[in-house]
MIDO-190516 format. One record per residue (C-alpha): x, y, z. Coordinates in nm, 3 decimals. Example, Ala and Ser with C-alpha at 12.3 -4.5 7.8 and 13.67 -1.06 7.14 Angstrom:
! residues 2
+---------+---------+---------+
!      xx !      yy !      zz !
+---------+---------+---------+
!   1.230 !  -0.450 !   0.780 !
!   1.367 !  -0.106 !   0.714 !
+---------+---------+---------+
! end
This chain:
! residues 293
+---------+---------+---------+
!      xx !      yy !      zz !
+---------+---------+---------+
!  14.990 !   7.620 !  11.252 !
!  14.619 !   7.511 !  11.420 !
!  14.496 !   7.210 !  11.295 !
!  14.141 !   7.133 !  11.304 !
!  14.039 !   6.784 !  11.436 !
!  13.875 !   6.593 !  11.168 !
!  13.778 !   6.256 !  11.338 !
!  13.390 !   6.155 !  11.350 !
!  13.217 !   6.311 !  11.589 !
!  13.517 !   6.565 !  11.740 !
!  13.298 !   6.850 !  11.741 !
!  12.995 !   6.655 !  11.942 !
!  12.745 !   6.871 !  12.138 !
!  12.445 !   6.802 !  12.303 !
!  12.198 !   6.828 !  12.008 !
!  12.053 !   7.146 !  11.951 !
!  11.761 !   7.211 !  11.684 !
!  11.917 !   7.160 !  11.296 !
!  11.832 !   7.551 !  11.251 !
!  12.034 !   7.706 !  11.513 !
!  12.304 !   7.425 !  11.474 !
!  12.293 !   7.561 !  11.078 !
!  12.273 !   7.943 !  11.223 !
!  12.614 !   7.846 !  11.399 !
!  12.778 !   7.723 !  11.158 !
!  12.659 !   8.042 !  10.913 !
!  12.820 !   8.252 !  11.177 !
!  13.155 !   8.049 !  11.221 !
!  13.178 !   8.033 !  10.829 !
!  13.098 !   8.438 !  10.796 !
!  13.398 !   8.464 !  11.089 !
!  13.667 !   8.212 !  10.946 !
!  13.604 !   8.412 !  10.620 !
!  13.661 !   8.751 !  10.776 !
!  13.986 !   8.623 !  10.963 !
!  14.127 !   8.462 !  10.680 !
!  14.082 !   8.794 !  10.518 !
!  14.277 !   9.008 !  10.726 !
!  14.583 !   8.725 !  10.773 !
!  14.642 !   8.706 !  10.402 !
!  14.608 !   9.113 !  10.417 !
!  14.819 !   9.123 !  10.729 !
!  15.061 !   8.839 !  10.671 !
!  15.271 !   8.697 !  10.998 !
!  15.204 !   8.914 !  11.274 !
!  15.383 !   8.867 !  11.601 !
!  15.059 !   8.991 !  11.766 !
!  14.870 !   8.703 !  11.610 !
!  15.110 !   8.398 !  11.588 !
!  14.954 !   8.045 !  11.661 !
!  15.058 !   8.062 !  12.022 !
!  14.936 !   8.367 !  12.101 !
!  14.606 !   8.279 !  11.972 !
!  14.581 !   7.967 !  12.100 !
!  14.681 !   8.089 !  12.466 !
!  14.475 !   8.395 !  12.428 !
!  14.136 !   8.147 !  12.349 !
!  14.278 !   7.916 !  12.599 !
!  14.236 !   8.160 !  12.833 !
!  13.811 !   8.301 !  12.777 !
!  13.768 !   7.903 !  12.792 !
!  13.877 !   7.882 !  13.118 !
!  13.687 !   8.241 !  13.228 !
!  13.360 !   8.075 !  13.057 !
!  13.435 !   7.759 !  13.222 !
!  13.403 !   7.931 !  13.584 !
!  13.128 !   8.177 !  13.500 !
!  12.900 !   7.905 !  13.331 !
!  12.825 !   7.584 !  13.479 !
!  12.575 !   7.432 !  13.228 !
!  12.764 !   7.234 !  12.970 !
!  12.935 !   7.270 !  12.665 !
!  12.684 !   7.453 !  12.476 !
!  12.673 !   7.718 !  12.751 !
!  13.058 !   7.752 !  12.840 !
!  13.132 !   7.800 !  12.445 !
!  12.863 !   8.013 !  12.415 !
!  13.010 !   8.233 !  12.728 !
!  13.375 !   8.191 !  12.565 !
!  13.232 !   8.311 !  12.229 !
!  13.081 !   8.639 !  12.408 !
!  13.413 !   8.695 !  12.568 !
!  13.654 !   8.656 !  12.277 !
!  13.390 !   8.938 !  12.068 !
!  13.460 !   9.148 !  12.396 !
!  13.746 !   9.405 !  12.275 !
!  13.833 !   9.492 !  12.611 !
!  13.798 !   9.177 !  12.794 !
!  14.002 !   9.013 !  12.508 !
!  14.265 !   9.286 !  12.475 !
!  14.323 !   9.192 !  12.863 !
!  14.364 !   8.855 !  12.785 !
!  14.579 !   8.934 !  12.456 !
!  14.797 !   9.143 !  12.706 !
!  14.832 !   8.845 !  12.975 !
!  14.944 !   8.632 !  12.705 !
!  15.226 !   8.885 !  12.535 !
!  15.354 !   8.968 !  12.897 !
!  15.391 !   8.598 !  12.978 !
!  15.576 !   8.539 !  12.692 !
!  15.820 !   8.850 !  12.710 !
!  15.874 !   8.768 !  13.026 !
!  15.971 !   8.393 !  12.915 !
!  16.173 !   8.528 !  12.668 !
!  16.385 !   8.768 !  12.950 !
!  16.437 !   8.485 !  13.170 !
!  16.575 !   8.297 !  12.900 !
!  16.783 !   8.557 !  12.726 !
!  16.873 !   8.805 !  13.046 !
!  16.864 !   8.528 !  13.302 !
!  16.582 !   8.802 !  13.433 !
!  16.363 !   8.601 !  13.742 !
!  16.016 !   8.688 !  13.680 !
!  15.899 !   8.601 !  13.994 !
!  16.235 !   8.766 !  14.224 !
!  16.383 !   9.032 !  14.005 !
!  16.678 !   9.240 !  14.184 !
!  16.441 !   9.507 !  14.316 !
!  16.181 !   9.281 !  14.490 !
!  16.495 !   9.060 !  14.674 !
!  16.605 !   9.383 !  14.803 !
!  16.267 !   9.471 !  14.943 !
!  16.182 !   9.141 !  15.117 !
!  16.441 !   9.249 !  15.389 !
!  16.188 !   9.422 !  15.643 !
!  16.540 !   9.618 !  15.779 !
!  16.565 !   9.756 !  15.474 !
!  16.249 !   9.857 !  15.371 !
!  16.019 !   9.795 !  15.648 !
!  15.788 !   9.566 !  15.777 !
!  15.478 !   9.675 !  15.568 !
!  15.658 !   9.727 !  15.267 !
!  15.821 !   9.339 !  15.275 !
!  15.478 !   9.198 !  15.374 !
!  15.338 !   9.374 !  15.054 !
!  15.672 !   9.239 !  14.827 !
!  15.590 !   8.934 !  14.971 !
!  15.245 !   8.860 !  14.887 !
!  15.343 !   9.041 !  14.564 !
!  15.591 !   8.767 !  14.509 !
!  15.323 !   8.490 !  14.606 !
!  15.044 !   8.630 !  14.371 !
!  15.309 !   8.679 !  14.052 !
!  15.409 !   8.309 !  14.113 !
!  15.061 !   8.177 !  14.117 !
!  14.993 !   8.375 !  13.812 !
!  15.265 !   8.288 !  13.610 !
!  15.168 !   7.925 !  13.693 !
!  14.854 !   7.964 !  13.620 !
!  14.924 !   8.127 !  13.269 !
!  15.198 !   7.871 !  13.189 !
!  14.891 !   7.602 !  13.220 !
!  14.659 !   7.863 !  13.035 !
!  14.453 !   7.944 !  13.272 !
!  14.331 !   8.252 !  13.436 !
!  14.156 !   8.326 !  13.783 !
!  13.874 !   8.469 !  13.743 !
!  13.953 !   8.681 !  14.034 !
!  14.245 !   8.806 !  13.857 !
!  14.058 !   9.002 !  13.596 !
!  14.072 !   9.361 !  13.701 !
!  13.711 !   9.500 !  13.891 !
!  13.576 !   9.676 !  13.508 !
!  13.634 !   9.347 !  13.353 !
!  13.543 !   9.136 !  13.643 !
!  13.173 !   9.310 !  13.641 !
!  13.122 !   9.280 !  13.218 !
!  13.229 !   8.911 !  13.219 !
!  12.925 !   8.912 !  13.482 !
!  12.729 !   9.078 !  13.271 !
!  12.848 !   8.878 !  12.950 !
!  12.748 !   8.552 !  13.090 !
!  12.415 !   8.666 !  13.242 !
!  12.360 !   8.761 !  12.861 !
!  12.454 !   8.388 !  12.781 !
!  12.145 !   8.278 !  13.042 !
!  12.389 !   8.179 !  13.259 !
!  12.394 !   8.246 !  13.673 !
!  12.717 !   8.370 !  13.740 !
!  12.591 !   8.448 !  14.067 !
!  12.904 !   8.194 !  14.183 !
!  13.158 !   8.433 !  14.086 !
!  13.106 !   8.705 !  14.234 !
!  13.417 !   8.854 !  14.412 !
!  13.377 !   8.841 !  14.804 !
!  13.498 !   9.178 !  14.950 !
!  13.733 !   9.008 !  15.179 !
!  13.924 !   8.831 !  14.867 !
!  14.269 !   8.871 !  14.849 !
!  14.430 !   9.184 !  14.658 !
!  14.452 !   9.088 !  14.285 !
!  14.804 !   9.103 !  14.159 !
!  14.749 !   9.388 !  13.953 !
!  14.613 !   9.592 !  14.233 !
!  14.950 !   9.486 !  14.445 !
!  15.172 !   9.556 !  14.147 !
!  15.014 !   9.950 !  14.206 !
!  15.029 !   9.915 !  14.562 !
!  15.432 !   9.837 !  14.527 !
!  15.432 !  10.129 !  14.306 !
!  15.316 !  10.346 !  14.498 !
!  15.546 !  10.271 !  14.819 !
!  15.876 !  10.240 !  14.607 !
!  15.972 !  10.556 !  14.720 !
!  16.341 !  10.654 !  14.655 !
!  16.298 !  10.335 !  14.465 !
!  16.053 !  10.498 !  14.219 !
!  16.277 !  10.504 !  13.929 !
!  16.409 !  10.202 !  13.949 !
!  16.067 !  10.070 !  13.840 !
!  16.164 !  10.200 !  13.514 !
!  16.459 !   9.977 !  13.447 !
!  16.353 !   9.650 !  13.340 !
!  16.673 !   9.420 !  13.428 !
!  16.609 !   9.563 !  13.840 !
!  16.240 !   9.624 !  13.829 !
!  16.144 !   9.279 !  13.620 !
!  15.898 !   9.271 !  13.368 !
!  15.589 !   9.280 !  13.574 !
!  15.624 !   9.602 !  13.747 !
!  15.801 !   9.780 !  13.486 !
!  15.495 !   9.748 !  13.260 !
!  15.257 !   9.896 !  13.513 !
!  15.525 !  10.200 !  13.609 !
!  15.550 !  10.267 !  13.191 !
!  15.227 !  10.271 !  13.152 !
!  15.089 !  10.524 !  13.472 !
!  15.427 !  10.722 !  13.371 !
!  15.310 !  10.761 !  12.975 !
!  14.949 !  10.828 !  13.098 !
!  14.801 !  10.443 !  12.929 !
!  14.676 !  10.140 !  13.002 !
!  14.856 !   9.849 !  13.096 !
!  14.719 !   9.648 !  12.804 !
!  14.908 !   9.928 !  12.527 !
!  15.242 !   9.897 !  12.649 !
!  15.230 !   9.516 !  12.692 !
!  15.141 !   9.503 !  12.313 !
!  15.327 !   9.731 !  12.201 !
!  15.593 !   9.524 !  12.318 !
!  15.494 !   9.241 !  12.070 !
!  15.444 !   9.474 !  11.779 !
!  15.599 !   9.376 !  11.445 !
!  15.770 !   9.780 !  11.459 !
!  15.850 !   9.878 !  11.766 !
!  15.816 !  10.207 !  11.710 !
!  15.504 !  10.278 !  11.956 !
!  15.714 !  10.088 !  12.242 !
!  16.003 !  10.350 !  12.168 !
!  15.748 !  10.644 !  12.181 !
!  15.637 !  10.535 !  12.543 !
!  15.967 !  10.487 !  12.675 !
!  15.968 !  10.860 !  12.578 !
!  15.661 !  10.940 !  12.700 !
!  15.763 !  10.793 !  13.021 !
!  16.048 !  11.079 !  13.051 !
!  16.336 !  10.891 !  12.999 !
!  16.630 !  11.030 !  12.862 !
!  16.734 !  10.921 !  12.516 !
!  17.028 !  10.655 !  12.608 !
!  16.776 !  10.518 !  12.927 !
!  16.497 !  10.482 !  12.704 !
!  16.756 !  10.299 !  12.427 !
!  16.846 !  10.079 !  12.651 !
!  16.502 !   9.945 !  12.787 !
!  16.408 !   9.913 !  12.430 !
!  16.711 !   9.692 !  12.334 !
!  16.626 !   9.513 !  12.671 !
!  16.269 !   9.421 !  12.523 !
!  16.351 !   9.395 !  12.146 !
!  16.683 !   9.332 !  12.049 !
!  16.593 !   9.354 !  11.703 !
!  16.514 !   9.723 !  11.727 !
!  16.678 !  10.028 !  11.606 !
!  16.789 !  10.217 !  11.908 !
!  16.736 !  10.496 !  11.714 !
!  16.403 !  10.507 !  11.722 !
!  16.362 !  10.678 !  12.045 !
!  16.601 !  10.979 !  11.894 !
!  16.276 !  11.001 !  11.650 !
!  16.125 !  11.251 !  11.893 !
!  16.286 !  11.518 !  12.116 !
!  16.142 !  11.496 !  12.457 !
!  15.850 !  11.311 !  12.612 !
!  15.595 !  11.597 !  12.538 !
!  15.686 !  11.599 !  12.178 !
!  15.630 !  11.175 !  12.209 !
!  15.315 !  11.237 !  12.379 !
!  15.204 !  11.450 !  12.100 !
!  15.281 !  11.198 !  11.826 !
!  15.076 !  10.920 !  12.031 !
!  14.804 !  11.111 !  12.047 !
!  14.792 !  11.198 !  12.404 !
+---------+---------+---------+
! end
């Protein structure tokens, strides 16, 4: 659980006047109230465990610390704008699930998260090509640097993809910050989201493969499921983490694979789940219907 730090003077900050300090602490006490709320309605959640929370606020700490350079006050204040931010924070939400799935298939499937079996295979230029084993390999470079960087809880803000780049901007001129620091040069390297697409997109014959999870590894199966099920990147990574799996299931169908493929990627994920659940629906229109698409 997340215990609060009690000792004198823990929660110092450069002294504000008593009303806003009181206004705060109003606000804080109106949230905490809300939250407990919806636990005690919710009960456990693997979407909400302590980890996850404290990786996920971890995280728009160390996004506020690099787009406000003006103390404590303003960094928290930044963070706090962030974490009320649905999309920024289901981004960060989503980092923090996919890091720990992917933790969780290294450990279990002895699946490399940084080398899975597809991305070997195209590192060999005579296989694939020069351009296509200089892209694996700066693909390989940029998901080792980010699964570094989220293993320390932190998150480049360079990372974030362009949309969320430009509000966290926006959020921390809001702040009265000058995050005039961070804006992203046009000659900065390819994010490794955007080279995750790129790979994608020059699989080729490979193109299927993407969609098996042991060969593909975690990182670019989530971004084929979710441009083959027509939804974000954020949805499937959480609905990986959901206490039913049942909207994972749906996607794999959505995706267009055949019952016993889609199965099987489910198990791979959650080997709790009923591998029944993707007989629930009989095609991937019919899935698509029942999500809503």
């Amino acid at each position: 659980m997340i215990h609060a730090d009690f000792a004198p003077g823990a929660a110092a900050r450069p002294a504000d006047d008593i009303p806003l300090q009181l206004a705060r602490a109003d606000d804080r006490l109106a949230a905490i109230a809300s939250a407990l709320e919806q636990h005690v309605v919710l009960g456990p959640a693997r979407l909400l465990d302590d980890e996850t929370v404290i990786r996920a606020r971890a995280l728009a700490g160390d996004l506020a610390r690099q787009l406000a350079d003006s103390g404590h006050v303003m960094i928290d204040r930044v963070r706090d704008l962030l974490a009320a931010n649905r999309p920024v924070m289901a981004h960060l939400h989503a980092l923090v699930v996919e890091w720990r799935v992917a933790s969780a298939l290294a450990e279990q499937r002895a699946l490399d998260p940084v080398l899975p079996p597809l991305w070997q295979r195209r590192l060999d230029p005579e296989v694939v090509g020069n351009d296509a084993a200089m892209l694996t390999t700066a693909l390989v470079t940029a998901q080792t640097r980010m699964g570094e960087a989220l293993r320390q809880m932190r998150l480049p803000l360079a990372e974030l993809p362009g949309d969320l780049h430009h509000l966290a901007q926006q959020i921390a001129a809001a702040a009265g910050g000058d995050p005039a620091s961070a804006h992203r040069s046009p000659d900065a390297p390819a994010t490794r989201l955007v080279l995750l697409e790129r790979a994608l997109a020059g699989l080729g014959s490979d193109t299927l493969r993407a969609l098996r999870i042991d060969e593909a590894g975690l990182a670019l199966f989530l971004t084929a499921l979710a441009g083959a099920a027509g939804c974000s990147r954020e949805t499937v990574a959480l609905a990986m983490a959901e206490d039913t799996p049942i909207r994972l299931a749906l996607l794999l169908r959505a995706a267009g694979l055949p019952r016993d493929h889609a199965a099987r990627q489910l198990l791979a994920i959650r080997p709790d789940a009923d591998p029944a659940l993707v007989a629930g629906v009989a095609d991937g229109t019919a899935a698509e219907q029942v999500l809503g698409r």
